[in-house]
N, C-alpha and C positions, 0 to 999 in steps of 0.2 A: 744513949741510943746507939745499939750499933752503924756502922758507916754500911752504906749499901754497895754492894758488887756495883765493880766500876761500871762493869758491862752491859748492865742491867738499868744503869745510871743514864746510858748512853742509847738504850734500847738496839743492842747491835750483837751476835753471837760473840763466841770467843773465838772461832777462826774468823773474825771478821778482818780484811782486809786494813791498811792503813788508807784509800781514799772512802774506804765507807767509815769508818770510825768519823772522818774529818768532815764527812759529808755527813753525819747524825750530828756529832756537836755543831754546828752551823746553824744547821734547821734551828735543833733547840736553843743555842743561847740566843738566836734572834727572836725566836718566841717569847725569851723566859728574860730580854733586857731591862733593864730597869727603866730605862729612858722610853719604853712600851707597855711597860705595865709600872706608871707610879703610885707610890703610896702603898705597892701589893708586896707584903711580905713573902708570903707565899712564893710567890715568883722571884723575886730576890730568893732565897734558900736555893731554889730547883736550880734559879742560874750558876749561883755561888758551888752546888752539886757537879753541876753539868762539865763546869768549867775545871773542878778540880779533877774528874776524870777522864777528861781528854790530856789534862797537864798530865799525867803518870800513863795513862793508854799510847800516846802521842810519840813517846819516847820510845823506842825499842829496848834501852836497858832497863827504863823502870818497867817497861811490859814485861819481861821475860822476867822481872826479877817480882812480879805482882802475877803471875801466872802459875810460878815454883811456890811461891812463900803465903800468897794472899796481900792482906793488907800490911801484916809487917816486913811484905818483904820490898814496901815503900816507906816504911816508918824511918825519917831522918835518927828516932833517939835509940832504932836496932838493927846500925850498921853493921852488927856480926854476924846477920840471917841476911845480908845483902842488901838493905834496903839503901833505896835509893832517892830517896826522899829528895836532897839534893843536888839533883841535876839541872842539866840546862833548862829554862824556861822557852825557848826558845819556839818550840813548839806551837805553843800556846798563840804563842803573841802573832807567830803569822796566819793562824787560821783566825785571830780575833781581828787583824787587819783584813783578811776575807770578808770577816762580816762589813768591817765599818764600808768596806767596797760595795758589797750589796745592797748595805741600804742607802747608801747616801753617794751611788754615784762612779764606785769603782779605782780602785787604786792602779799607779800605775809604776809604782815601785813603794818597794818596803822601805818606813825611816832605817835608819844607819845610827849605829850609834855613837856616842862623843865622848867625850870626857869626863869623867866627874858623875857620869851615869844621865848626860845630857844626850835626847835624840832626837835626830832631825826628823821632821814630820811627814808621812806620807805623800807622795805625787798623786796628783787625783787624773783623772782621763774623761773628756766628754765628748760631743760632736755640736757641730754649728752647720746648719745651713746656709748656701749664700748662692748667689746669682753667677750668672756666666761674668756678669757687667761688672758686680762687686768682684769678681776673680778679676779681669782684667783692666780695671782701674783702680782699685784698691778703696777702702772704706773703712767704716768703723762703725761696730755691733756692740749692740747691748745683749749682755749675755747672763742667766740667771740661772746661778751654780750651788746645790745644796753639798754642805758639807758642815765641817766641824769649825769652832770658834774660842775662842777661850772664855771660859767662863765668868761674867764677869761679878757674879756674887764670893769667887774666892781667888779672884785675880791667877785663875791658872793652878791654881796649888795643889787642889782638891781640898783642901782641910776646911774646915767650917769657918765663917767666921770668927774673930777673935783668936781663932788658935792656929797650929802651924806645925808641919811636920815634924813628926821627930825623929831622932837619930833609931834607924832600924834595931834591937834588941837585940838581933838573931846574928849578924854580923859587925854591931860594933860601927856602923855607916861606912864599915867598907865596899860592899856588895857581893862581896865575895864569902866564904866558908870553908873550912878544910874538913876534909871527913879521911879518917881511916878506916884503911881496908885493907886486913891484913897488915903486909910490912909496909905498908904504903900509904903515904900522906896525899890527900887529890884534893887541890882547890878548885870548887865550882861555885857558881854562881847562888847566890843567898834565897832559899825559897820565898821568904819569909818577904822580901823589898825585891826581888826581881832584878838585882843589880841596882838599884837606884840609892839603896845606903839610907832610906827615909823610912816611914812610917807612919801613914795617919790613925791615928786615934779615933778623933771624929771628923769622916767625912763629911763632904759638903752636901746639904741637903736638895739643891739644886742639880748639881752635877753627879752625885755618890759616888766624889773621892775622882771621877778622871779628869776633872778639869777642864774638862772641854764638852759645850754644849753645840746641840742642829741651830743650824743657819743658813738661813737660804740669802744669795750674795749679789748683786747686781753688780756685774764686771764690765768697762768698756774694753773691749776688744778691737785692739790694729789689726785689718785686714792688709798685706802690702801686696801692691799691684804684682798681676803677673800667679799669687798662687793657685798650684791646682790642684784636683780631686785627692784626698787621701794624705795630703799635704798636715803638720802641727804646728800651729802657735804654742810655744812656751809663754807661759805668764808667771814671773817667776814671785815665790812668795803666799802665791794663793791657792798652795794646798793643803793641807792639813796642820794644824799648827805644834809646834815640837813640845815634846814630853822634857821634863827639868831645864828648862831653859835653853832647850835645843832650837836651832831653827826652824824655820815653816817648811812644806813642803813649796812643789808647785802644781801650777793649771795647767794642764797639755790639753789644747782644746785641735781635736783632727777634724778638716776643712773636709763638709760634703759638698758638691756640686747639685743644684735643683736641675732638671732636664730643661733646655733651653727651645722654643717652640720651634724655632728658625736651625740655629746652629749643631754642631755638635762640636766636640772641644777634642784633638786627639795633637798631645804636648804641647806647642804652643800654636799648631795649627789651629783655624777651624773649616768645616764641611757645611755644607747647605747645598740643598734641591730645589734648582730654578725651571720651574714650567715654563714652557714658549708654546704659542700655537702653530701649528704644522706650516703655515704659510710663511712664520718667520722663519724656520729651520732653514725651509726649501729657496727662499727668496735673500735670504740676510737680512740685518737689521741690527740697530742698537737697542741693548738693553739695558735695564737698570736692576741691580742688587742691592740690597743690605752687608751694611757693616757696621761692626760696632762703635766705627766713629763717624756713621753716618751712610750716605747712599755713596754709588760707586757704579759708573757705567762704562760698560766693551759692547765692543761691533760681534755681532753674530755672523760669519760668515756663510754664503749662499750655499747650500747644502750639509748642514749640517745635520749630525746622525744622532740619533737618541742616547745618550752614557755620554756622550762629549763632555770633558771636564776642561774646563776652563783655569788659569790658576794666577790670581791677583795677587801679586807680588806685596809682603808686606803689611796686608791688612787682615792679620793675625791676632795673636797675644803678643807682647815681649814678656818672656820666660821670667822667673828672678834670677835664673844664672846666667841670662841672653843679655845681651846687648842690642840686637837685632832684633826685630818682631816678625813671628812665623804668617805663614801665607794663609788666604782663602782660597777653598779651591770650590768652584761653582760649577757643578755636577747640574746637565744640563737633561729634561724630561721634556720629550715632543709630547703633547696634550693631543688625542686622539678628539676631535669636534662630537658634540653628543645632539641629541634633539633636532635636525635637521628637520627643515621644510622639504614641499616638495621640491621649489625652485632648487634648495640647493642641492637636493639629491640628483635632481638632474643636471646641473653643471659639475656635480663632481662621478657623474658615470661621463662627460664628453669628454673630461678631462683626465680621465683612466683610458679611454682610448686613445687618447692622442697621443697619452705614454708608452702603451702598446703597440701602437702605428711607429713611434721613433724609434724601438726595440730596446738592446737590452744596456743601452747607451745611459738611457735614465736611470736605472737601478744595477749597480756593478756589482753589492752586496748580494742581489736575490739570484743574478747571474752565476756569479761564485757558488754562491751556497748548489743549487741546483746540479748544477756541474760535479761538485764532491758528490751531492745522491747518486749522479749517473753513473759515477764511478764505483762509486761502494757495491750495488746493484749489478753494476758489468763484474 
């Protein structure tokens, strides 16, 4: 059977861009994965399809040299029409690291590669919610992370049981391949084992051949005193686990903040709105606040004005880079009386004229103010 137009594979024109090319194969190989549709051949083929022409689209040499030539002019065995069969895989692997992002949670860096065709495992990224309290005492969360595992019906290998990679064909278990072109010899990376120098025969029926199965991970999580909004834990080890014997990745889990009823939280300080009733502004009085290591009282001095902020030294956060813990500042609101009797409407008209009768001794703000009107107006 002939091989189908790449483009046609991908459902995407031929001036299609290189982020829409990479945004159709996404869609589809997440449609068409094995580990989503098992047991369907069908869907294995379209992915196995999908996958191969984003690898040759993906590339800019194999594209131009599959645009000029068609299909052989990506055939590795008719390098003298250009083909480009093989080149870097590279392509490939980071939009397929895209996907494993999408569905299981989001990568937060690409594995690297090692030695011997050994690669470190993807960083994964999540969020955790926590309390003002759990920020500024510190805690520990249970936290429940989907991602990848090693599989454990072929211990990682991908190959089925009973059997075991074999040495790649194509390169000899090197990973590598020389092609010429023209006067010239160019080692690139083996199509055939993707650098890895292996070769399953028969993959694993559980996993098909990647060696790594979904798992969903119940993590304890250190919260340490003092972090704040937008803040990361590293957890190191429990991110994706590595291809040929590579290492794991890790968990970067970024700290939100819940909105706190009382407080608000700005670096190590925090804010809060204390009501008083008009009689305490005007008379003084002691009052009592929250803090998050309990209550905390100052004297309200006799005449105080509505916005008056107060600032308790200390009864903060300490920061993780502080030594010192940031202040509260007690942002104070005169509480206007609501529902009045008649009694009190009448002691509070004798008590406006008395203010009236002493002049403008009582209110120096509503003096002031007045004063700049008459002036603006003259």
């Amino acid at each position: 059977m002939a091989e189908r137009d790449f483009y046609q594979a991908l459902g995407v024109a031929k001036n299609a861009s290189d982020e829409e090319i990479k945004k159709a194969y996404r869609k589809l190989a997440m449609k068409y994965h094995p580990d989503r549709n098992p047991d369907n051949k069908e869907a294995e083929a379209r992915f196995k399809e999908v996958k191969h022409a984003y690898e040759m689209l993906s590339d800019p040499q194999k594209r131009a040299a599959y645009d000029q030539y068609g299909h052989a002019g990506v055939d590795p065995n008719m390098a003298g029409m250009g083909g480009a069969g093989a080149q870097s895989f590279g392509g490939f692997a980071e939009a397929f690291g895209d996907i494993f992002g999408d569905i299981f949670g989001g990568a937060e860096g690409r594995g690297r590669a090692g030695p011997a065709g050994a690669q470190r495992g993807a960083d994964l990224r999540t969020t955790l919610d926590i309390t003002l309290e759990q920020a500024a005492h510190g805690d520990e969360a249970k936290l429940r992370v989907p991602g990848w595992s090693n599989c454990v019906n072929c211990h990682g290998s991908g190959a089925a049981p009973g059997t075991k990679p074999q040495t790649c064909p194509g390169c000899g278990g090197s990973g590598v391949v020389r092609m010429a072109q023209g006067f010239f010899s160019i080692q690139q990376t083996c199509p055939q084992c993707h650098g890895s120098g292996r070769y399953i025969a028969t993959p694993c029926a559980q996993c098909h051949g990647v060696g790594k199965v979904k798992q969903i991970k119940t993590l304890a999580v250190n919260i340490p005193a003092g972090i704040d909004d937008g803040m990361r834990i590293r957890s190191n080890g429990n991110g994706e686990p590595g291809i040929g014997g590579g290492p794991p990745g890790d968990l970067y889990v970024e700290i939100h903040l819940k909105r706190h009823p009382v407080f608000e939280r700005d670096g190590d300080d925090l804010h809060c709105q204390i009501p008083i009733a008009f009689t305490v502004a005007a008379l003084g009085g002691e009052i009592e606040v929250p803090t998050l290591a309990g209550r905390a009282r100052f004297t309200v001095p006799e005449g105080t004005q509505p916005g008056k902020t107060f600032r308790l030294r200390g009864k903060g956060i300490k920061g993780l880079r502080t030594s010192v813990p940031g202040d509260l500042y007690a942002h104070i609101q005169v509480e206007t009386p609501v529902k009045l009797t008649e009694h009190q409407r009448n002691l509070l008209k004798q008590f406006e004229q008395s203010l009236t009768e002493g002049g403008a001794r009582h209110s120096p703000q509503s003096k002031s103010w007045f004063d700049r009107v008459k002036r603006f107006f003259e």
